[in-house]
C-alpha positions as CSV (number, residue, x, y, z in Angstrom):
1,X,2.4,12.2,-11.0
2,X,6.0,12.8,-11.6
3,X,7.5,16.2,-10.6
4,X,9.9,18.7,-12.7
5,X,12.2,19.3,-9.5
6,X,13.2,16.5,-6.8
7,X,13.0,16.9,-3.3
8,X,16.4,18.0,-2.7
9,X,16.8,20.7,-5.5
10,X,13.7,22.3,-3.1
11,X,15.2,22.5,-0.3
12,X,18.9,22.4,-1.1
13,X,18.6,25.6,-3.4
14,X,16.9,28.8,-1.3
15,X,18.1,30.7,-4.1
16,X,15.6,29.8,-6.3
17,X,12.6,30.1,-4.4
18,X,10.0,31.1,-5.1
19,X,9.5,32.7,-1.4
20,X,11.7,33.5,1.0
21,X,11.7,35.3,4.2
22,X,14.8,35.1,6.7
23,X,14.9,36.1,10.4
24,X,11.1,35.1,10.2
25,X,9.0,36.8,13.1
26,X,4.9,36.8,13.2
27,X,2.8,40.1,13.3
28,X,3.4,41.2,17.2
29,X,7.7,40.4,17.0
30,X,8.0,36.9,18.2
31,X,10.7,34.7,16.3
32,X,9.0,32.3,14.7
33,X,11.6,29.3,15.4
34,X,11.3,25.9,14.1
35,X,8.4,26.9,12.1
36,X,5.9,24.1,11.1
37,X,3.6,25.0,7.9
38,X,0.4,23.5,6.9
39,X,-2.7,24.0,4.8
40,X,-5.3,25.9,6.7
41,X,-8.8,24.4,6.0
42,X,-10.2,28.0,5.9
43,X,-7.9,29.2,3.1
44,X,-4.3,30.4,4.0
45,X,-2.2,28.6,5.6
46,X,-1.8,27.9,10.0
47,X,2.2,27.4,11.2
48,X,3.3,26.6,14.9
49,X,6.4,27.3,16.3
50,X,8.3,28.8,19.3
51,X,9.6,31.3,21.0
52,X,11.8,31.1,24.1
53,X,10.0,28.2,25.7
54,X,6.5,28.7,24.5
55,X,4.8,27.3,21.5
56,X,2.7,29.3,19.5
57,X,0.3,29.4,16.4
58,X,0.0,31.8,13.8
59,X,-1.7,31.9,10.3
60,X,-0.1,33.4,7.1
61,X,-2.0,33.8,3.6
62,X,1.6,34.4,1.5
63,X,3.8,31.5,3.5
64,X,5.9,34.4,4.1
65,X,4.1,37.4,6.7
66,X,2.5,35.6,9.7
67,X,-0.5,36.6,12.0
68,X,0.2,36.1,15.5
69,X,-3.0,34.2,16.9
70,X,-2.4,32.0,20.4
71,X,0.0,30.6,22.7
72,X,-0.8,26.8,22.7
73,X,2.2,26.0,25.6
74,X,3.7,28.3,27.6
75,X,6.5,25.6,28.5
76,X,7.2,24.0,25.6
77,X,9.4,23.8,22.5
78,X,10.0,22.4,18.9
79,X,6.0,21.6,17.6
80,X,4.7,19.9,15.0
81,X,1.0,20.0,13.9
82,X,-1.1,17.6,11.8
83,X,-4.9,18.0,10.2
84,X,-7.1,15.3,11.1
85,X,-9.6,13.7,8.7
86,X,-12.2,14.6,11.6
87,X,-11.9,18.0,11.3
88,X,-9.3,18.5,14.5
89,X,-6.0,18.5,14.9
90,X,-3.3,16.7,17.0
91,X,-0.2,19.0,18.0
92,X,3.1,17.4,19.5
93,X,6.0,19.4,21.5
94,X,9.0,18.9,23.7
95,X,7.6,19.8,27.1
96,X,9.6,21.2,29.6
97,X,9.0,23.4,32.5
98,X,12.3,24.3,33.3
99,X,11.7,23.2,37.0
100,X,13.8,20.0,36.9
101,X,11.0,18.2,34.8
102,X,13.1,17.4,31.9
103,X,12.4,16.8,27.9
104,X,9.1,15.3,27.4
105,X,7.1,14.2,24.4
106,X,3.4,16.3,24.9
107,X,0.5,15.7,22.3
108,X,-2.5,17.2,22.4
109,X,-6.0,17.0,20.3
110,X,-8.0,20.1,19.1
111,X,-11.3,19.1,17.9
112,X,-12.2,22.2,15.5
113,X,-10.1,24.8,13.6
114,X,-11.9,27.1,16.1
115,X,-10.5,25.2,19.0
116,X,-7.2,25.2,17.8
117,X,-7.4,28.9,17.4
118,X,-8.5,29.6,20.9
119,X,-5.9,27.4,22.1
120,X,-8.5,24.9,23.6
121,X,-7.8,21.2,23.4
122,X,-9.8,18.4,24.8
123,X,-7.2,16.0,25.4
124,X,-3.7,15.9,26.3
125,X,-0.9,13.3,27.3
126,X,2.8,13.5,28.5
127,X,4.1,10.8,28.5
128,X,6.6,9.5,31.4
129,X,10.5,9.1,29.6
130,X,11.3,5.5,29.1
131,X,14.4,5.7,27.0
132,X,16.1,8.7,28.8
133,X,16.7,9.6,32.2
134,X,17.1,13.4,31.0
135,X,15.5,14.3,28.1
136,X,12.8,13.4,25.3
137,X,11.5,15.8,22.6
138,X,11.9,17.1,19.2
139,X,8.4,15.0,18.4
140,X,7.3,14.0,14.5
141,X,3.6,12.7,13.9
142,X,4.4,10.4,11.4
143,X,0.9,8.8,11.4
144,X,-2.7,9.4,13.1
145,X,-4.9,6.3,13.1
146,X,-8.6,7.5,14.6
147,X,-10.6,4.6,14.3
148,X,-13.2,6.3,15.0
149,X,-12.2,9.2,17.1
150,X,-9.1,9.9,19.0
151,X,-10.2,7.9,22.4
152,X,-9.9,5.0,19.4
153,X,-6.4,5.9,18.0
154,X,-3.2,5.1,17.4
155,X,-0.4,7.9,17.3
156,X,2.9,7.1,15.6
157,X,5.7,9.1,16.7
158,X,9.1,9.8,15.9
159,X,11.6,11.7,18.3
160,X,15.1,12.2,20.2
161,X,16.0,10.4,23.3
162,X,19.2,11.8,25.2
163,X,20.8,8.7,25.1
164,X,22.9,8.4,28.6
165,X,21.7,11.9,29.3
166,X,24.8,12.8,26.5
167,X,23.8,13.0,23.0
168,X,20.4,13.0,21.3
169,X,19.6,10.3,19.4
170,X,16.5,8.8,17.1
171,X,13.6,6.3,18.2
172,X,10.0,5.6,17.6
173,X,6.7,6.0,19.9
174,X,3.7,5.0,19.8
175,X,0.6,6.6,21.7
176,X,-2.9,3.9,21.6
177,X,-6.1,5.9,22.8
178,X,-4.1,8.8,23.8
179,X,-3.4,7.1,26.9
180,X,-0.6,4.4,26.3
181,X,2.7,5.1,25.4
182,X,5.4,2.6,24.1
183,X,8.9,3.4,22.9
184,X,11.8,2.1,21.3
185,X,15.0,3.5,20.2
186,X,15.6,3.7,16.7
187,X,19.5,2.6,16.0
188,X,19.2,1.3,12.5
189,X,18.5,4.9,11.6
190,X,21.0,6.1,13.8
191,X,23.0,3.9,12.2
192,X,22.7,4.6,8.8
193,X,22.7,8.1,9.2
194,X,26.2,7.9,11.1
195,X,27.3,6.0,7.8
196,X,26.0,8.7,5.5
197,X,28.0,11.1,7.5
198,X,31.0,9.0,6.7
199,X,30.1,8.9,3.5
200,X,31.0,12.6,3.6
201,X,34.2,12.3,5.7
202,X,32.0,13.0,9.0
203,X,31.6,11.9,12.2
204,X,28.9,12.6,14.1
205,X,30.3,13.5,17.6
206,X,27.4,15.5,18.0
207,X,23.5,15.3,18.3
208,X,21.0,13.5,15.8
209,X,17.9,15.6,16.5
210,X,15.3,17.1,14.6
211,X,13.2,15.5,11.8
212,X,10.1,15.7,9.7
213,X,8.2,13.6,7.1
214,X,6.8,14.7,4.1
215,X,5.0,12.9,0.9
216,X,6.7,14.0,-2.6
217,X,6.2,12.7,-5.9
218,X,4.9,9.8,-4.9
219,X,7.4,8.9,-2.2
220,X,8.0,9.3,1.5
221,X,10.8,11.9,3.2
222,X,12.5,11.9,6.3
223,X,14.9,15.1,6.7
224,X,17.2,15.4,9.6
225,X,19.6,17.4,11.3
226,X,22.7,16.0,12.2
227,X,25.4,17.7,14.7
228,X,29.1,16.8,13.6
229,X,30.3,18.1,16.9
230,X,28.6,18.4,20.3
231,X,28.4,21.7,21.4
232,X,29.5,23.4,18.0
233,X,26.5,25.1,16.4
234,X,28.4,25.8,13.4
235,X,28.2,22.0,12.6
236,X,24.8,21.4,12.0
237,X,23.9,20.1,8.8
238,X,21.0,18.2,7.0
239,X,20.6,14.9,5.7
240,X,17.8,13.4,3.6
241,X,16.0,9.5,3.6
242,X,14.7,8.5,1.0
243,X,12.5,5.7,1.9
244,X,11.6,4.5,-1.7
245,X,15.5,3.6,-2.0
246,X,16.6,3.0,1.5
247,X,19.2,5.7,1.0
248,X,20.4,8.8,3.2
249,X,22.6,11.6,2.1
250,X,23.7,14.6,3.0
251,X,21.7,17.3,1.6
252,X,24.0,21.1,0.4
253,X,22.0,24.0,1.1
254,X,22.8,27.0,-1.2
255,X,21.6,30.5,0.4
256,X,21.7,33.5,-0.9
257,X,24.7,34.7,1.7
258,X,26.6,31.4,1.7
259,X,25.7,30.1,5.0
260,X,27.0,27.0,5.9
261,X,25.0,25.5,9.0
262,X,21.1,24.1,9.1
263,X,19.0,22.9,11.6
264,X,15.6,22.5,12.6
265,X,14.1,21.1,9.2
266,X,10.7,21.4,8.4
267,X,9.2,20.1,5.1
268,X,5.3,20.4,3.9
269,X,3.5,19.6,0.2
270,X,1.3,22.4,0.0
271,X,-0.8,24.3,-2.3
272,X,1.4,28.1,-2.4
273,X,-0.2,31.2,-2.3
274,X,-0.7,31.0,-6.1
275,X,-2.1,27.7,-6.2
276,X,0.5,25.8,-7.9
277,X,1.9,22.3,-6.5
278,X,4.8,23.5,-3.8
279,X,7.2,22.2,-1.3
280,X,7.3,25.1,1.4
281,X,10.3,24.6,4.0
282,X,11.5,25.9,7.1
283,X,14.9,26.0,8.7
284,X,17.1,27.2,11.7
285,X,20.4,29.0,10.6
286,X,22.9,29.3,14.0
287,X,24.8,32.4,13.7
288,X,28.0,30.1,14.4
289,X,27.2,29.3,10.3
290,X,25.1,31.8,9.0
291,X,26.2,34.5,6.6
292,X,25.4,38.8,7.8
293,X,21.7,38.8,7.5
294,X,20.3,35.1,7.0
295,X,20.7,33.8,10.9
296,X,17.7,32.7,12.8
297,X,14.7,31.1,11.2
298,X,13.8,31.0,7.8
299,X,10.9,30.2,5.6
300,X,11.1,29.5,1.7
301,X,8.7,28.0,-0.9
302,X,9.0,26.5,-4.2
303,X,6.4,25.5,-6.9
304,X,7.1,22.7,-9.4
305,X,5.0,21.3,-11.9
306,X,3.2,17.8,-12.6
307,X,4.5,15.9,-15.6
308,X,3.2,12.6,-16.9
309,X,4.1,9.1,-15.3
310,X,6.3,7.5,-17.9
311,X,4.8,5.1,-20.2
312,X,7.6,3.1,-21.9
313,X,9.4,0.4,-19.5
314,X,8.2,-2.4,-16.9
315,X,7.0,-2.5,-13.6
316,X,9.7,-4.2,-11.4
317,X,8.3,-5.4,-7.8
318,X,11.2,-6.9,-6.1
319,X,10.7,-9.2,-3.0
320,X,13.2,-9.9,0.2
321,X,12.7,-13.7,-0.3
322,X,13.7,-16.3,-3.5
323,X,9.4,-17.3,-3.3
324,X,8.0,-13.6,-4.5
325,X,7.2,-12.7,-0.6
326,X,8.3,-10.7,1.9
327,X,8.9,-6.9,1.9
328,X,7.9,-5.5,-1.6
329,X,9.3,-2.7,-3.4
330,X,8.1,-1.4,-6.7
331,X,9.6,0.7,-9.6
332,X,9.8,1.3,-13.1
333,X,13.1,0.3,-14.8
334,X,13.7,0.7,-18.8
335,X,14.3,-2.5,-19.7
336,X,15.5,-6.4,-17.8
337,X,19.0,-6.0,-17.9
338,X,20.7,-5.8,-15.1
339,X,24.2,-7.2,-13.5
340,X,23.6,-7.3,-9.8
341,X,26.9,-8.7,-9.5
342,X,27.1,-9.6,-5.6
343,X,25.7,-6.6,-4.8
344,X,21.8,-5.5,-3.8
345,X,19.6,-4.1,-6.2
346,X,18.5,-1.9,-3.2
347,X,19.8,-0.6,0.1
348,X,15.9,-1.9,1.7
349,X,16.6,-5.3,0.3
350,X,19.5,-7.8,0.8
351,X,22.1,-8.9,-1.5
352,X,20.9,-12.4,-1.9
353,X,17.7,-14.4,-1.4
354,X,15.2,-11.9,-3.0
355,X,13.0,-11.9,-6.5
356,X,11.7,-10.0,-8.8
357,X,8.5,-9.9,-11.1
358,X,8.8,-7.5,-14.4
359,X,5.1,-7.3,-16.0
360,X,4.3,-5.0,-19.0
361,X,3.7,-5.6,-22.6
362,X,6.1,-5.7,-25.4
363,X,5.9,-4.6,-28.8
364,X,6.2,-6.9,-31.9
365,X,7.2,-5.3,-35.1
366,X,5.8,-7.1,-37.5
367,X,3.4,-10.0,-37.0
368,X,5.9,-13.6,-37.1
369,X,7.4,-15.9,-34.9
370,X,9.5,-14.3,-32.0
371,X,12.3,-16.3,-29.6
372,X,12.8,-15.2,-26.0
373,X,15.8,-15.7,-24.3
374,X,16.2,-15.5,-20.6
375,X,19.9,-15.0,-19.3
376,X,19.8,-15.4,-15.4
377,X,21.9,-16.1,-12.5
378,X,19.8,-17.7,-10.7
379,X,16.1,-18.8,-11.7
380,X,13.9,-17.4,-14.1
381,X,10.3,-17.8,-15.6
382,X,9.0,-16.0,-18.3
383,X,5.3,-15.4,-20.1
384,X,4.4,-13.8,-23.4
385,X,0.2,-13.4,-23.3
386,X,0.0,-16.3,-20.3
387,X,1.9,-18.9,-22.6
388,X,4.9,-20.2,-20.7
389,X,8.2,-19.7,-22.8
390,X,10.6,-20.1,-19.9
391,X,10.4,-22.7,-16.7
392,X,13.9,-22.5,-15.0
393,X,13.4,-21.8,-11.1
394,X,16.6,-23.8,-10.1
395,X,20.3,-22.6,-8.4
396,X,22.8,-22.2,-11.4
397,X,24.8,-19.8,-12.6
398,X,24.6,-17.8,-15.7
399,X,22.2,-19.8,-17.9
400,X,20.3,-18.7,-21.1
401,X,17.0,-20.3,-22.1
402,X,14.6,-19.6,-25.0
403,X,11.3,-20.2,-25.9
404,X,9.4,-19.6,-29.3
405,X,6.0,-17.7,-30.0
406,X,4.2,-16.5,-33.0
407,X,2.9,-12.8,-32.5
408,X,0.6,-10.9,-34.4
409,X,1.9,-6.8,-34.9
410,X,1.1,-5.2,-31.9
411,X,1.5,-5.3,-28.5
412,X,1.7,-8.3,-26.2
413,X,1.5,-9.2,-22.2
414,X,5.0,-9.9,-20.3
415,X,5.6,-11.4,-17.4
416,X,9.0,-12.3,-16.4
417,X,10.1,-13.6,-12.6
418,X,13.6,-14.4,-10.9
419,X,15.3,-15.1,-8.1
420,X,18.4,-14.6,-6.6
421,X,19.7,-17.3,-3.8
422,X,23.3,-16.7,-3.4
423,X,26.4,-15.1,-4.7
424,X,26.2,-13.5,-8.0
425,X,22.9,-12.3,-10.1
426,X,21.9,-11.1,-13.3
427,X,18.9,-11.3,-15.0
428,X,18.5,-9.7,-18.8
429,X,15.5,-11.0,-21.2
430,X,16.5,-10.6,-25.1
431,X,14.7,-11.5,-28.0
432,X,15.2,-12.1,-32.0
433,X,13.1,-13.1,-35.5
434,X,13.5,-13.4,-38.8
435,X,13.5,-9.6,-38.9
436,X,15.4,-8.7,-35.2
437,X,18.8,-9.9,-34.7
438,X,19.3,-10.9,-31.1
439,X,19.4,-8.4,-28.7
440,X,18.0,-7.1,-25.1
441,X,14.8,-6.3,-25.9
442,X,14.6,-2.8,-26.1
443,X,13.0,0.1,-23.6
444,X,11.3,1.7,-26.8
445,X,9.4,-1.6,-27.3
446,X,8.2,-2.2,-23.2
447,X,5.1,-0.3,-22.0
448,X,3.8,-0.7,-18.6
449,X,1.0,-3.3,-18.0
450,X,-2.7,-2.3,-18.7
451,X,-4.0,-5.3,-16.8
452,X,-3.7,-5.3,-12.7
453,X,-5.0,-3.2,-9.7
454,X,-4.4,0.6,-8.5
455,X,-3.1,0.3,-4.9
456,X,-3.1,3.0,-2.6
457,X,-0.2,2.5,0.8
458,X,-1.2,4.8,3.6
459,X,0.7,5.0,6.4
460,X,-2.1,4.6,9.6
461,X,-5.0,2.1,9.2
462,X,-7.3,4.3,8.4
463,X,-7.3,4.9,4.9
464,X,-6.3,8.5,5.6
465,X,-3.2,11.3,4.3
466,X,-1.4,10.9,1.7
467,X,-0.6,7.8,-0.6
468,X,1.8,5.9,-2.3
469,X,0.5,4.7,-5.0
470,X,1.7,1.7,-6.7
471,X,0.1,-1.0,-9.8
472,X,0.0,-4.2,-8.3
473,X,-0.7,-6.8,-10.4
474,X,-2.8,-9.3,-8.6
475,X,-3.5,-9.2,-4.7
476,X,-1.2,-11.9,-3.5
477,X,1.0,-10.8,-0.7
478,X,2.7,-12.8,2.3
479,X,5.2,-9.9,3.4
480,X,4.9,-11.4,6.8
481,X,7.4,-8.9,9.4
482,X,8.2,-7.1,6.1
483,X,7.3,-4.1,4.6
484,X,4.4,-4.2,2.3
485,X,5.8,-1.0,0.7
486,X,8.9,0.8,1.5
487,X,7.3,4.6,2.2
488,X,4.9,3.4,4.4
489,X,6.8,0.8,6.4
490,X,6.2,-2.8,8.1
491,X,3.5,-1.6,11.0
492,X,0.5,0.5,11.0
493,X,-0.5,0.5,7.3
494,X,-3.6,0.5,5.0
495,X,-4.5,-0.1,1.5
496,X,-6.9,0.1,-1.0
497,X,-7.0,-1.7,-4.3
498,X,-9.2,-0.8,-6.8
499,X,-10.4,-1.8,-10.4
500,X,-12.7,-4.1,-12.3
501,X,-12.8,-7.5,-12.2
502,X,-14.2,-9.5,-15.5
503,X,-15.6,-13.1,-15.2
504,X,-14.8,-15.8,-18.0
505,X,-18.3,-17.3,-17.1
506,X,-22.1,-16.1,-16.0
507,X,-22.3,-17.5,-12.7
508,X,-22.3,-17.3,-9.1
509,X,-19.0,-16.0,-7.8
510,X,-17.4,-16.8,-4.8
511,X,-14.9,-13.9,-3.8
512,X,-12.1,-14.5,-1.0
513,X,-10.3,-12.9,1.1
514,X,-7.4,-14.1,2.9
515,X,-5.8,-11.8,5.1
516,X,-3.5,-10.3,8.6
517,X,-4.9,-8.3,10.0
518,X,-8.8,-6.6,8.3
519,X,-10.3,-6.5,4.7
520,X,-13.4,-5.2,3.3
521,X,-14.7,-6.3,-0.1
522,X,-16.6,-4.7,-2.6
523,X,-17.8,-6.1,-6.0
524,X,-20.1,-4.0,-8.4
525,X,-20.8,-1.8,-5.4
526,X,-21.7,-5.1,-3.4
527,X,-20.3,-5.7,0.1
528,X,-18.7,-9.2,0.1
529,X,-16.5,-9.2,2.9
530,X,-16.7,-7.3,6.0
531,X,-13.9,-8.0,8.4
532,X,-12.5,-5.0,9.8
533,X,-10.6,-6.5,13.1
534,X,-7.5,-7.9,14.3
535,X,-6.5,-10.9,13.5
536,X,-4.5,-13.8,12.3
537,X,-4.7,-15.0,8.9
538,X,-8.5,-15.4,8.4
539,X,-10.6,-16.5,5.4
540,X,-13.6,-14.6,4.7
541,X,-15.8,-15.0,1.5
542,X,-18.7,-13.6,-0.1
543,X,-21.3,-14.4,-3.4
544,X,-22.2,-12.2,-6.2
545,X,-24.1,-13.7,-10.0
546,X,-22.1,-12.1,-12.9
547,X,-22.4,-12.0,-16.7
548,X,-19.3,-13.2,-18.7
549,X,-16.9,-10.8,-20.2
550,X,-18.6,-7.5,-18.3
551,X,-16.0,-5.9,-16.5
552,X,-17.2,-5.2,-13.1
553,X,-15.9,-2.6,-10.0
554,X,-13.7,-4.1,-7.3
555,X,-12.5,-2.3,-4.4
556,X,-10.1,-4.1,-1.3
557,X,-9.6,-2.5,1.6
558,X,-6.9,-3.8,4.0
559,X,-4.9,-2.4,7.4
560,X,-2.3,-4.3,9.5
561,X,-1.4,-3.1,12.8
562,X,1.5,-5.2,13.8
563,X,3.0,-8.4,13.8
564,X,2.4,-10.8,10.7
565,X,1.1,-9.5,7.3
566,X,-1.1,-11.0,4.8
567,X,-3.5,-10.0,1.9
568,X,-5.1,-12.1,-0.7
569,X,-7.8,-11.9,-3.3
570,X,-9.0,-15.2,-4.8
571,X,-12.4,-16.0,-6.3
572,X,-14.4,-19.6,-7.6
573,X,-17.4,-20.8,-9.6
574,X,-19.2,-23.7,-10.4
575,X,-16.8,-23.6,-13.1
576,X,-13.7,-21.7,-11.9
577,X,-11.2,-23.9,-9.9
578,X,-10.9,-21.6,-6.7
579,X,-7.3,-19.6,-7.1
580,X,-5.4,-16.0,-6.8
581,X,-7.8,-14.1,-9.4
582,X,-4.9,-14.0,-12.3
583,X,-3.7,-10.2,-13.7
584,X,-5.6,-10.8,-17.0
585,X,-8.9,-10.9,-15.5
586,X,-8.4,-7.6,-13.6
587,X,-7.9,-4.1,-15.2
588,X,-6.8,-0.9,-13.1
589,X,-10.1,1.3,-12.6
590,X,-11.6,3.4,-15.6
591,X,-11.4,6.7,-13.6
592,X,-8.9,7.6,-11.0
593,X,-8.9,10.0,-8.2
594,X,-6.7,13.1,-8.0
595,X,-3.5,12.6,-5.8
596,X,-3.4,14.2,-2.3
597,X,-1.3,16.9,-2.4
């Protein structure tokens, strides 16, 4: 569901909270620094946090008066805190005992509410540093795979690494069976958030520490703090990712005082004390940049309201190759008409060598003979109802090409593809009749497709948290080292298609699947395919009898862990050449499931 606020009109504007609380401390007096909120599965709400160097947990009903209720570290800083599907939770800190050990990532599992309340977990690990000789620390869960329980898991992690035991900077862990630990450092985003700085006339001569993740609107989060200048306090400031776009900016934060520096950003979709849909967020203010009565840590809140996915316009899912593979990324855009120019039409996808597939429906007028033009630099191929109109997939430049079609009044299937392969693109689809002069065909006649799948992108391969969800027209994706979708990344992802299937003849089906790494396969509630395991690209197949034109349930499930990526869906019968089962023969499910919040 779309939102009536964005993401950074939440946090940027503390002024219109609907909450707020500064200098935040919990019911016995301890400061309640870098305060992480989530929903209590008892009612209320449970936040960790610390004071000095010990983490503690406390439980709030109004987001904004907290009731201290255990120390879960007595050495330990800057927690974060994630509810399991199982019931338990998994809680990450920057360890330190202040005896010479040093910054270290600490996560531990808690296999009840009640257990986390006590302060009792059943596992633990702290991990050796691999990236710094110093310090590691300022964790983010960003994913928690339990497949089935956490001896079985896989942890992603985000976090700071002292680099040359100097300056904090970003990388990427990865905890399997809460024993092994693997590490990288994470300089692309180091990277671009330097450039986003400079973007503001910045240079970051200081740390890049903090983060957390959040799900909004559909989308995926990252916010960060940012140091311009080492040592200087008053220079912290945050930056937001966007991972739908590829983009990070800096984000202005208006208090009620004025204050000028923020760090420590914590971000949670949650239900506020009301009910309503709410972002609740939590932030350090130095005194270096705070205005007389707003330093320390604060907490804020702000409900929005759900408004109606947009109905006019295509779907657009572009692809980081010219062949309609790679790493896919999927929006809604008005109408096709756009001038690349030598630019990208994304900051997560290159400037050449990538394609695009537009599908909707459009709407005739009046019921006579329609002409569709296709003006492209490079290739394009267009469909009205599955009749070809348009068969140019060659290098050129900007070429128009036209194809006829009588339409009745009403509204028709589109499908329009393109490529890109070097230098200059544009791609715009117009159309005329006796009764429409030549034009682009217009957003108030392009509705989004009714035929297609509901897909559901998880980060973790479990199925598990939040979604991006996504129509996908057919399954029939090689994103190889890609990303199958930018807000959940290229590693450690799940999906789940669902919606009905309808056979052109009563027969004996044979359903397919083709995919890198596991799939299961359900028809009418049938198990097909079973294949839940690691792998290479493997075929697996299954049979179901089914009666012509009854549409019929279909649910794919699908993880990859790492490496290559693959998923398709293809089906045969005795009289049904074996292929990619085709958009028209699958419709998105009649019910749908409410959104996790």
């Amino acid at each position: 569901m779309a939102t009536s606020l964005t993401l950074a009109a939440i946090i940027g504007t503390v002024t219109a909270a609907t909450g707020y609380r500064y200098g935040v401390r919990d019911s016995v007096g301890n400061r309640m620094d870098t305060l992480k909120v989530i929903d209590n599965p008892a009612g209320g709400y449970l936040g960790v946090y610390h004071t000095g160097d010990q983490v503690k947990l406390a439980t709030s009903i109004d987001l904004l008066t907290w009731t201290f209720r255990q120390t879960l570290d007595p050495q330990a800083t800057q927690p974060t805190i994630l509810a399991l599907p199982t019931g338990g939770f998994l809680t990450a800190v920057e360890y330190n005992n202040q005896a010479g050990s040093g910054g270290r990532v600490r996560l531990r599992h808690y296999p009840t509410l009640a257990a986390l309340l006590a302060g009792s977990h059943d596992r633990e690990a702290t991990p050796t540093r691999t990236l710094s000789a110093c310090n590691e620390g300022t964790p983010t869960i960003f994913s928690a795979s339990l497949t089935p329980d956490i001896d079985h898991s896989v942890i992603d992690v985000g976090f700071h690494y002292q680099r040359d035991c100097n300056l904090d900077r970003q990388a990427r862990g990865r905890l399997t069976n809460f024993t092994g630990w693997t590490a990288v450092a994470d300089t692309a985003l180091d990277a671009a958030i330097t450039a986003a700085a400079a973007a503001q006339g910045q240079q970051v001569n200081g740390n890049i520490g903090d983060r957390d993740v959040v799900f909004f609107d559909n989308g995926r989060y990252t916010v960060h703090e940012v140091q311009y200048r080492k040592g200087d306090f008053g220079s912290w400031r945050v930056y937001l990712n966007t991972w739908q776009t590829g983009s990070i900016g800096y984000l202005p934060i208006t208090t009620h005082g004025g204050s000028t520096a923020f760090a420590n950003p914590s971000v949670t979709a949650i239900r506020s004390p009301a009910g309503q849909p709410a972002v609740a967020v939590s932030l350090f203010l130095p005194s270096e940049g705070a205005a007389p009565g707003e330093a320390g840590p604060l907490i804020f809140y702000r409900e929005y309201a759900t408004l109606a996915d947009p109905t006019t316009g295509v779907q657009a899912t572009y692809f980081d190759n010219r062949d309609l593979t790679g790493s896919t990324l999927t929006r809604v855009e008005p109408r096709i008409d756009t001038d690349y120019g030598t630019g990208s039409p994304s900051p997560n996808l290159g400037a050449d060598q990538f394609s695009v597939r537009w599908t909707g429906r459009v709407l005739a007028d009046r019921a006579e003979t329609y002409r569709f033009y296709t003006q492209t630099d490079d290739g394009a191929r267009l469909w009205i109802d599955e009749v070809p109109l348009v068969d140019d997939w060659t290098d050129h430049g900007v070429v128009e090409n036209s194809g006829t079609i009588a339409l009745s009044a009403g509204r028709h299937d589109l499908r329009m593809e393109f490529y890109d392969n070097a230098g200059a693109a544009l791609a715009r689809l117009l159309w005329s009749s006796p009764n429409t002069p030549k034009t682009v065909v217009p957003a108030d006649h392009l509705s989004q497709p009714q035929t297609g799948l509901r897909g559901e992108y998880y980060a973790g391969i479990t199925l598990a948290g939040p979604a991006r969800i996504r129509p996908d027209s057919t399954v029939n994706f090689n994103w190889g080292t890609g990303f199958a979708d930018p807000n959940v990344g290229a590693e450690l992802i799940s999906v789940r298609w669902t919606g009905r299937v309808t056979p052109k003849y009563s027969q004996t089906y044979r359903f397919y699947t083709n995919c890198d790494d596991g799939s299961r396969l359900w028809v009418n509630n049938t198990l097909l395919v079973d294949n839940w395991v690691d792998q290479g690209p493997t075929e697996r197949s299954g049979t179901i009898t089914l009666t012509a034109a009854v549409p019929y349930d279909l649910r794919l499930e699908y993880y990859n862990r790492g490496g290559g990526a693959l998923a398709q869906l293809l089906w045969s019968s005795p009289s049904q050449t074996k292929q990619i089962i085709p958009p028209q023969a699958i419709t998105p499910p009649a019910t749908v499931p409410s959104p996790v919040v």
